[in-house]
Each structure stands twice: as C-alpha cells, then as structure tokens.
N, C-alpha and C positions, 0 to 999 in steps of 0.2 A: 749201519744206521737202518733202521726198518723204516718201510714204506709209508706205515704215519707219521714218522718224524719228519722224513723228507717232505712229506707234502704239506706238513705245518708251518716249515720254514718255506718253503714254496709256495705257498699260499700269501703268508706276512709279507717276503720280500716284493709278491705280487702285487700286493697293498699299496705297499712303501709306493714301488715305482707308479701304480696309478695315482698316489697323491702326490709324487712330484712332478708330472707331467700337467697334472691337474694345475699344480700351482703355478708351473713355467708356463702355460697356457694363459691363465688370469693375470700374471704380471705381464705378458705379452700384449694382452689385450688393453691392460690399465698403460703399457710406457707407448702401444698406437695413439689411445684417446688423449695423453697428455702430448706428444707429438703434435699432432692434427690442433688441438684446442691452439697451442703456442703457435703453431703456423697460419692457421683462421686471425689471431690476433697481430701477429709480427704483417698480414697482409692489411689489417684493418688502420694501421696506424699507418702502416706506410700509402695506404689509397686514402686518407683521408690528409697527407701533406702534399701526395702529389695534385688533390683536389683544392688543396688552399692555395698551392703555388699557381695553379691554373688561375682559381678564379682570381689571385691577387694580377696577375698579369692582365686579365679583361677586363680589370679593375682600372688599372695603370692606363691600360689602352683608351680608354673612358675619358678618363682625363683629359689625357693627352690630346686626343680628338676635341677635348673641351675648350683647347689652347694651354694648359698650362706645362709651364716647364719643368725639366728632371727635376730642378734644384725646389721648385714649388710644390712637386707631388712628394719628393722626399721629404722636405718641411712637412708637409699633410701626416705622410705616416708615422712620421716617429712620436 
C-alpha cells in the first residue's frame, strides 16, 4: 500500500474517532444535565412535603394549644 493510501485511510479513520469521542462527550454531557435536572426535582418535591408535614404539625400544635382535641382537629382536617 503506498504512503498516500495509508495516510488517507489514516486520516478518515482519524476523523471517525474524533467524531465519536465528540459524540460520547455530548451524550455524556446531555445524560449529566438530565441526571442533575431529575435530582434538583426529585429534591424539590421531596423538600416541599417535608415542608408541608412540618408546617401541618405547627399547625396541629396551634390547635391543640387552642384547646381542641385530636378527634376535633382530625374533624377540622379532613
């Protein structure tokens, strides 16, 4: 094979692999951002019931300080 064949295939397959690195890079970078986005959200749901159960309990507390009983603040809520 003479020396410009080789380096014309050498060259292509050089190609090749800088566009698959290129790609495995940008799918790398695109399966972080959806990673990170799903875990931003899986924390936002979950800090917004542990924020509901809080304030339903100083809620409760409230009440209760008010005088009223379980069985009256359960009537309330439901």
């Amino acid at each position: 094979m003479s020396e410009e064949k080789f380096r014309v295939i050498y060259d292509t397959s050089e190609k090749t692999r800088i566009k698959e690195l290129a790609r495995m890079r940008e799918k790398a970078l695109h399966d972080e951002a959806t990673y990170l986005r799903e875990a931003m959200e899986k924390g936002i749901v979950q800090g917004r019931a542990e924020g509901f159960a809080l304030a339903k309990e100083g809620f409760i507390a409230k009440l209760k300080a008010k005088g009223m009983t379980d069985s009256e603040i359960a009537d309330f809520l439901e």
